[in-house]
The first five atom37 places (N, CA, C, CB, O) and aatype in JSON, in Angstrom:
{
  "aatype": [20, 20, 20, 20, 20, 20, 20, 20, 20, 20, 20, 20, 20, 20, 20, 20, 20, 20, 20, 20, 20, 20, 20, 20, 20, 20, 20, 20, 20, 20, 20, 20, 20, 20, 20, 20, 20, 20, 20, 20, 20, 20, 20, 20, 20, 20, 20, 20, 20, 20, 20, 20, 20, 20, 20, 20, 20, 20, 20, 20, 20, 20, 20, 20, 20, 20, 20, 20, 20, 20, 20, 20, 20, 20, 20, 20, 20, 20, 20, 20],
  "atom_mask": [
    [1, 1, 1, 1, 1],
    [1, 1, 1, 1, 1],
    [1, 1, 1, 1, 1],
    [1, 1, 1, 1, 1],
    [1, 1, 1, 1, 1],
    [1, 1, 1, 1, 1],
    [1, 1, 1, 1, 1],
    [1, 1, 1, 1, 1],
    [1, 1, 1, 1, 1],
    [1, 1, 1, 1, 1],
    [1, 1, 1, 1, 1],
    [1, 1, 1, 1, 1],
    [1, 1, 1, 1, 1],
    [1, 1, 1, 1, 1],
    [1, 1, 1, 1, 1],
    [1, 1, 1, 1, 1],
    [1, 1, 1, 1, 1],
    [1, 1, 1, 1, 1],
    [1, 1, 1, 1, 1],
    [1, 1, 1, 1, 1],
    [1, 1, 1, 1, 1],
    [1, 1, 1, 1, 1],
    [1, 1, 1, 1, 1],
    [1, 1, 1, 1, 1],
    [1, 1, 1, 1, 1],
    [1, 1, 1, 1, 1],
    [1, 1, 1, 1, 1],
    [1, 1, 1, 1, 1],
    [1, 1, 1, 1, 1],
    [1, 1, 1, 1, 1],
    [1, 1, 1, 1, 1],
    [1, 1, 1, 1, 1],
    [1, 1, 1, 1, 1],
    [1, 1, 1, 1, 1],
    [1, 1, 1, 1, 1],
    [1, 1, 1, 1, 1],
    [1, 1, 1, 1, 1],
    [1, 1, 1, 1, 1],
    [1, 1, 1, 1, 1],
    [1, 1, 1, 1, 1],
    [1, 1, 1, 1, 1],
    [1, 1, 1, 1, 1],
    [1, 1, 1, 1, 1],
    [1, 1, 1, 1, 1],
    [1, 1, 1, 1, 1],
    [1, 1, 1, 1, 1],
    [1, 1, 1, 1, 1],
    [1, 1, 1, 1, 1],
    [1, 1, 1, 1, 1],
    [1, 1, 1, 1, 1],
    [1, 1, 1, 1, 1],
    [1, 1, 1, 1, 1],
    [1, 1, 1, 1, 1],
    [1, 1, 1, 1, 1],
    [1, 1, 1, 1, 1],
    [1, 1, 1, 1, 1],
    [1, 1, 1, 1, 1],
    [1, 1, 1, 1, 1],
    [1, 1, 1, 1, 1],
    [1, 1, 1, 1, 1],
    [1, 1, 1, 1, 1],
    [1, 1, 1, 1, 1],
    [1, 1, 1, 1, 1],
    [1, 1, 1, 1, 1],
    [1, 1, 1, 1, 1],
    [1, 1, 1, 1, 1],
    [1, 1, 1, 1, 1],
    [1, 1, 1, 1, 1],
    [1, 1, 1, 1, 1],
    [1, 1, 1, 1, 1],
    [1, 1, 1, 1, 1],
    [1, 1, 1, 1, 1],
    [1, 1, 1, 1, 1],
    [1, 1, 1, 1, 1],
    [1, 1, 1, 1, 1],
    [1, 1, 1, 1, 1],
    [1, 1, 1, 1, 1],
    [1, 1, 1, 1, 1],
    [1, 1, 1, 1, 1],
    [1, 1, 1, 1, 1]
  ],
  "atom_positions": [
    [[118.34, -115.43, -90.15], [118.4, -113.99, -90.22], [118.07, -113.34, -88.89], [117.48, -113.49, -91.27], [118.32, -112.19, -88.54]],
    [[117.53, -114.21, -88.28], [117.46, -113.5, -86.65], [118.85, -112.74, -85.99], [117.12, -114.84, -85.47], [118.85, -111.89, -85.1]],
    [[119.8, -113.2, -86.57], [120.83, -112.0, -86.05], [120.92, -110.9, -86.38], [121.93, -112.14, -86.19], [121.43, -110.07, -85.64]],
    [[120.17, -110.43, -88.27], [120.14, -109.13, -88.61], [119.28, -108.6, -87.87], [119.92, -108.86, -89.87], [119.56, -107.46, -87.5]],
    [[117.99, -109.17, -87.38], [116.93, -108.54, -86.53], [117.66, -108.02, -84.88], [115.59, -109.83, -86.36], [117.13, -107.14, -84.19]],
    [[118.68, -108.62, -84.57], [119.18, -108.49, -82.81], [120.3, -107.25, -83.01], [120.14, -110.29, -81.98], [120.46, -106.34, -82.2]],
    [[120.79, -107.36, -83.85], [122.09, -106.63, -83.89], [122.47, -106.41, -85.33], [123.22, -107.42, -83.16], [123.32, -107.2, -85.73]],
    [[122.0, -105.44, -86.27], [123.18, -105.49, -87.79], [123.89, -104.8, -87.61], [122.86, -105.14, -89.26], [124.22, -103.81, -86.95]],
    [[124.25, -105.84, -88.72], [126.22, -105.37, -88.88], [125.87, -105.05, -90.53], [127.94, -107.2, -88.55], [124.95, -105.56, -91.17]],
    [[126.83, -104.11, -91.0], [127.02, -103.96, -92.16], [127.53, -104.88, -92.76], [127.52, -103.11, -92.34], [127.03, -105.31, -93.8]],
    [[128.97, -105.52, -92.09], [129.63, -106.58, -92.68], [128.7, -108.21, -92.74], [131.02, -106.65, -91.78], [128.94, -109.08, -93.58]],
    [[128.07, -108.28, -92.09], [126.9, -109.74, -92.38], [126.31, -109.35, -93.65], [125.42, -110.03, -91.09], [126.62, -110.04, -94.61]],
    [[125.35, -108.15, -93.87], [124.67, -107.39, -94.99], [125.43, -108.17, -96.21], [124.93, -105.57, -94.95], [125.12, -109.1, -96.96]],
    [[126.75, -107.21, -96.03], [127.72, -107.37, -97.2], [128.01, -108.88, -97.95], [129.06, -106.87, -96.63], [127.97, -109.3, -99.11]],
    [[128.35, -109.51, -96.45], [128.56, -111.17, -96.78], [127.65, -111.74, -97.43], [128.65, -112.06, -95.65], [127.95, -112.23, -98.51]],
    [[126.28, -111.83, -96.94], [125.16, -112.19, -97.62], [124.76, -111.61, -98.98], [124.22, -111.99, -96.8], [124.43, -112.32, -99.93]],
    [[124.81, -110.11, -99.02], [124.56, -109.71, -100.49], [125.87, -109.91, -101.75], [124.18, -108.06, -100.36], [125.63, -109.41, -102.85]],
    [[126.77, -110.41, -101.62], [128.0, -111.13, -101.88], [127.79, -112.6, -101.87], [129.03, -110.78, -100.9], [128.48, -113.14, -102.74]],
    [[127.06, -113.45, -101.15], [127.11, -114.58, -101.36], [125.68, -114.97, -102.5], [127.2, -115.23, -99.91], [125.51, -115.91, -103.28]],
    [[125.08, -114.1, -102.25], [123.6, -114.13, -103.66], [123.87, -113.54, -104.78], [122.12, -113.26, -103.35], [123.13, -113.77, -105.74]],
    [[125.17, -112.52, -104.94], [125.67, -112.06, -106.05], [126.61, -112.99, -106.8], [126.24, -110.91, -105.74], [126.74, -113.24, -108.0]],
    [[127.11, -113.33, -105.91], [128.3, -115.05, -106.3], [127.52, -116.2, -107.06], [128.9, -116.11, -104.52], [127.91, -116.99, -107.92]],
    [[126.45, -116.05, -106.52], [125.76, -117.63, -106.79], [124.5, -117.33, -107.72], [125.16, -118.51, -105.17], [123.53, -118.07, -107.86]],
    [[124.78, -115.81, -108.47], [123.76, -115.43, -109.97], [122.05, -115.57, -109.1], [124.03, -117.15, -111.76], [121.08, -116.13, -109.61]],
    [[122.08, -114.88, -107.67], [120.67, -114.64, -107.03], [119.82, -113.61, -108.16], [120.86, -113.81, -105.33], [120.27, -112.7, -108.86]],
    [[118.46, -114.14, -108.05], [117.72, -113.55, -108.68], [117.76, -111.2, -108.2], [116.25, -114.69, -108.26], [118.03, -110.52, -107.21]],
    [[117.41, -110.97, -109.31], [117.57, -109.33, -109.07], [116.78, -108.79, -107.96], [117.1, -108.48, -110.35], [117.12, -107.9, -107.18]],
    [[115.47, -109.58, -107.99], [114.75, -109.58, -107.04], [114.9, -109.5, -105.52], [114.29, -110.36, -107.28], [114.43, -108.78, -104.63]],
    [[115.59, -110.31, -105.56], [116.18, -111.33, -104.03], [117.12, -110.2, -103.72], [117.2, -113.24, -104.27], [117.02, -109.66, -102.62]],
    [[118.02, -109.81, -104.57], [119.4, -108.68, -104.28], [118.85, -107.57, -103.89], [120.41, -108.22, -105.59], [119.38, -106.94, -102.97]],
    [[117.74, -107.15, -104.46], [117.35, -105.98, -104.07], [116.6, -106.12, -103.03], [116.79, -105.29, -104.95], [116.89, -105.39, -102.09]],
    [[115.81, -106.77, -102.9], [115.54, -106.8, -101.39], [116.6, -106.72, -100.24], [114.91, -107.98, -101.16], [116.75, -105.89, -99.36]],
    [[117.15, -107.63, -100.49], [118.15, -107.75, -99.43], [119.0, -106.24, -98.94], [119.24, -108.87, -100.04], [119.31, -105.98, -97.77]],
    [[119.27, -105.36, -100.13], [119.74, -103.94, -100.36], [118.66, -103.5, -99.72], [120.01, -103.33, -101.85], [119.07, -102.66, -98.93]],
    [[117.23, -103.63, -99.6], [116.64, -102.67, -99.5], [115.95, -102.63, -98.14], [115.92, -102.59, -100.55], [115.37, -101.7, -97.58]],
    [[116.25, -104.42, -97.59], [116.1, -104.11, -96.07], [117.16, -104.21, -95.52], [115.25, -104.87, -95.33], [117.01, -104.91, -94.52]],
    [[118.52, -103.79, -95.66], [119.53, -103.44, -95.16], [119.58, -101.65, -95.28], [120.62, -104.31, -95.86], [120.69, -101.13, -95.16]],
    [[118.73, -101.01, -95.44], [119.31, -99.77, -95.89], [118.34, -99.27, -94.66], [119.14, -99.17, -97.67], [118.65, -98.5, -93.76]],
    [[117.16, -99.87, -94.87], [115.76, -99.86, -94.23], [115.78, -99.89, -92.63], [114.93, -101.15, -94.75], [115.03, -99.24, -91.9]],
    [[116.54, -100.56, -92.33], [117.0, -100.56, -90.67], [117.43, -99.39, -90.45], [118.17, -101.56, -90.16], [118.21, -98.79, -91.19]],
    [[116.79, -98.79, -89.05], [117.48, -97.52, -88.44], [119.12, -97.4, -88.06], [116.75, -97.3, -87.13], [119.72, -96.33, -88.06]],
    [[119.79, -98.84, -87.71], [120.63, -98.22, -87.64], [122.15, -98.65, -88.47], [120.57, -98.1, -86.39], [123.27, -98.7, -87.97]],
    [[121.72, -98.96, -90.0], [122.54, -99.09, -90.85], [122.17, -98.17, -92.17], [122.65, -100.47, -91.02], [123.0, -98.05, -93.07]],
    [[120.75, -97.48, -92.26], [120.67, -96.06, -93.25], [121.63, -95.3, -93.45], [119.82, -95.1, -92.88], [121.42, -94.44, -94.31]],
    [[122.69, -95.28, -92.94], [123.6, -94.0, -92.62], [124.97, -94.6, -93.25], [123.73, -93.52, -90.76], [126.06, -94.14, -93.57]],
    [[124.38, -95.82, -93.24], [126.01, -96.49, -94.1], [126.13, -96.4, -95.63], [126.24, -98.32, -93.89], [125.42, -96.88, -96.52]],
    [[127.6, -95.41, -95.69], [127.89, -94.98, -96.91], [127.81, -95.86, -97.45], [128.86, -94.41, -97.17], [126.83, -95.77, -98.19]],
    [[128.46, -97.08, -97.59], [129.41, -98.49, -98.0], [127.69, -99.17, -98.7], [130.49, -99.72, -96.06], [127.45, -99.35, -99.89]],
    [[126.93, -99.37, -97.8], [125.72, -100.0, -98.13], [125.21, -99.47, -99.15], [124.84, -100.02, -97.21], [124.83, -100.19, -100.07]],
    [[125.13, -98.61, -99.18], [124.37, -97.3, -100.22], [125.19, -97.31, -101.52], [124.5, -95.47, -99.48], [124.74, -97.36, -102.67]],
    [[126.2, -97.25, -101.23], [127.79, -97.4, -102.71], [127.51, -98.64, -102.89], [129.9, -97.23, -102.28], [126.6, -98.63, -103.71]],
    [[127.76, -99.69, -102.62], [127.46, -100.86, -102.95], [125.95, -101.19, -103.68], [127.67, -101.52, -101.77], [125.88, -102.13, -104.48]],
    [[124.95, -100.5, -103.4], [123.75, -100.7, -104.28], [123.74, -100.01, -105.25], [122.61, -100.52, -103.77], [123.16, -100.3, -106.29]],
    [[124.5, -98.76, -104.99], [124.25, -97.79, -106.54], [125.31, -98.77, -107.66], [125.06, -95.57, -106.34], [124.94, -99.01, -108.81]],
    [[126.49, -99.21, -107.19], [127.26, -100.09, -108.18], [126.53, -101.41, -108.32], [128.78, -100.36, -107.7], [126.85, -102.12, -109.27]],
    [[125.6, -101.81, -107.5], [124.97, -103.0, -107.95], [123.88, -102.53, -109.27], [124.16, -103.74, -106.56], [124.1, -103.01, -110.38]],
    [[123.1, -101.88, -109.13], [122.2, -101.13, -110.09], [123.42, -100.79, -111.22], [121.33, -99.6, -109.3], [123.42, -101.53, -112.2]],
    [[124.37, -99.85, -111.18], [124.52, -99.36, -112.51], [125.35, -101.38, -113.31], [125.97, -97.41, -112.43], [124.91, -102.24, -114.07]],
    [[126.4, -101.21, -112.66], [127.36, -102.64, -112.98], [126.69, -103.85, -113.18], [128.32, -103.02, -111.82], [127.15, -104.7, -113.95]],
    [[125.54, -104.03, -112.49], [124.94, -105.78, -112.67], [123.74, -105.87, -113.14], [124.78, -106.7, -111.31], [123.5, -106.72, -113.99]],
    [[122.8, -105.04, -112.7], [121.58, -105.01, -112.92], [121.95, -104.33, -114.78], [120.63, -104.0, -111.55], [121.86, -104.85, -115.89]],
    [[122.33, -103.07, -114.34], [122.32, -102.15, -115.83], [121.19, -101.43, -115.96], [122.37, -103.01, -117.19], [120.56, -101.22, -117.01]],
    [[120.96, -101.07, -114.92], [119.66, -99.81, -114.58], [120.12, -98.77, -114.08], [118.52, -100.13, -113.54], [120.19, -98.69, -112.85]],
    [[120.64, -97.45, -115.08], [120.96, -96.26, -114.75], [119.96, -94.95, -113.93], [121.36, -95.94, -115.93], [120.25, -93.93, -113.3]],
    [[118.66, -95.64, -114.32], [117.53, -94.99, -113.66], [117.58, -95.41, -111.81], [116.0, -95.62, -114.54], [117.89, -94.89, -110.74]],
    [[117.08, -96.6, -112.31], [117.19, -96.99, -110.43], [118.67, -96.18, -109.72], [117.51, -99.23, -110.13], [118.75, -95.56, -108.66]],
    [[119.45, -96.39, -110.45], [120.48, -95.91, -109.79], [120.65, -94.59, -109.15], [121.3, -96.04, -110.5], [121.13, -94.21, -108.09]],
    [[120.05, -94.0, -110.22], [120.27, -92.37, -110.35], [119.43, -91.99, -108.55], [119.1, -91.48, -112.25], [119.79, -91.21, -107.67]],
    [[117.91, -93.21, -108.65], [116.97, -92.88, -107.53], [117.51, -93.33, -106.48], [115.65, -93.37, -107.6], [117.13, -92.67, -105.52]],
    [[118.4, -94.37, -106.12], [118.87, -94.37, -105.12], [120.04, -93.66, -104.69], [118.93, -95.33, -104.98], [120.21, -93.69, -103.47]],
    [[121.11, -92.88, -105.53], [121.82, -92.13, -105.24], [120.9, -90.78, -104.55], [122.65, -91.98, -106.42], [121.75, -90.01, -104.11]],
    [[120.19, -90.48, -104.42], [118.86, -89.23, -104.08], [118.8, -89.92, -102.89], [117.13, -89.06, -105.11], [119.43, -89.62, -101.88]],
    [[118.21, -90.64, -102.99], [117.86, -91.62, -101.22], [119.04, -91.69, -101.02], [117.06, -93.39, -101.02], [119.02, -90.57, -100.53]],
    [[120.49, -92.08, -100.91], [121.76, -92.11, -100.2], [121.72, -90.93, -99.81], [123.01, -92.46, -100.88], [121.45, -91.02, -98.61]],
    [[121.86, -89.51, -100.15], [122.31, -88.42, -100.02], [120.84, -87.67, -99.21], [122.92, -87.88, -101.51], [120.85, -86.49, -98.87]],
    [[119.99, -88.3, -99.06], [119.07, -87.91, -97.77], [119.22, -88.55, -96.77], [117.75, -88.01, -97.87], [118.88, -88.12, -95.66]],
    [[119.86, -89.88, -96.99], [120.08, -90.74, -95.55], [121.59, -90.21, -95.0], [120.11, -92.71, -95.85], [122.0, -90.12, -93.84]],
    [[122.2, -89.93, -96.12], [123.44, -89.65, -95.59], [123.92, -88.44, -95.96], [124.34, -90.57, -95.89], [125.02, -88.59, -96.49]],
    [[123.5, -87.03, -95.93], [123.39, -85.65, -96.03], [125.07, -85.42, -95.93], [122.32, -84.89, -94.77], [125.58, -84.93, -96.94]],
    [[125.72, -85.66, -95.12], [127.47, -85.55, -95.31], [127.99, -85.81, -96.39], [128.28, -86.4, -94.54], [129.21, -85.74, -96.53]]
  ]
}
C-alpha cells in the first residue's frame, strides 16, 4: 500500500475495493478501505469514490442509514 501513501489514484482505490468485494471481504475491511480512501486530501473530492460507497452501503451492506450519512459527508466534500 505504500503507493496509496506516495501518490493516490482513484483507480488503484477502486481496483482494490473491487478486488475485496469480489472475494466476499469482510464489511469491515470494505469500509475501511472506503473510508481511508475518502480520508486522503487529495481524493475527498472524488465524486466516483463517494457514489461507489453510498451504492456499497445501500446494495451490499443493506444499510440505508449509513448511507443516508455518507451521502451528507459526500455533499460537504463535494459541495458541486
Amino acid at each position: 500500500m505504500s503507493t496509496f501513501v506516495r501518490k493516490p489514484s482513484v483507480v488503484a482505490w477502486l481496483f482494490a475495493l473491487s478486488y475485496e468485494m469480489s472475494k466476499d471481504g469482510s464489511h469491515h475491511r470494505i469500509r475501511g478501505l472506503f473510508e481511508r480512501a475518502v480520508s486522503n486530501d487529495m481524493l475527498c473530492s472524488s465524486v466516483v469514490l463517494w457514489r461507489c460507497y453510498i451504492g456499497y452501503e445501500l446494495n451490499i451492506a443493506h444499510d440505508p442509514s449509513a448511507a443516508r450519512r455518507i451521502f451528507f459527508r459526500a455533499i460537504h466534500a463535494c459541495p458541486w
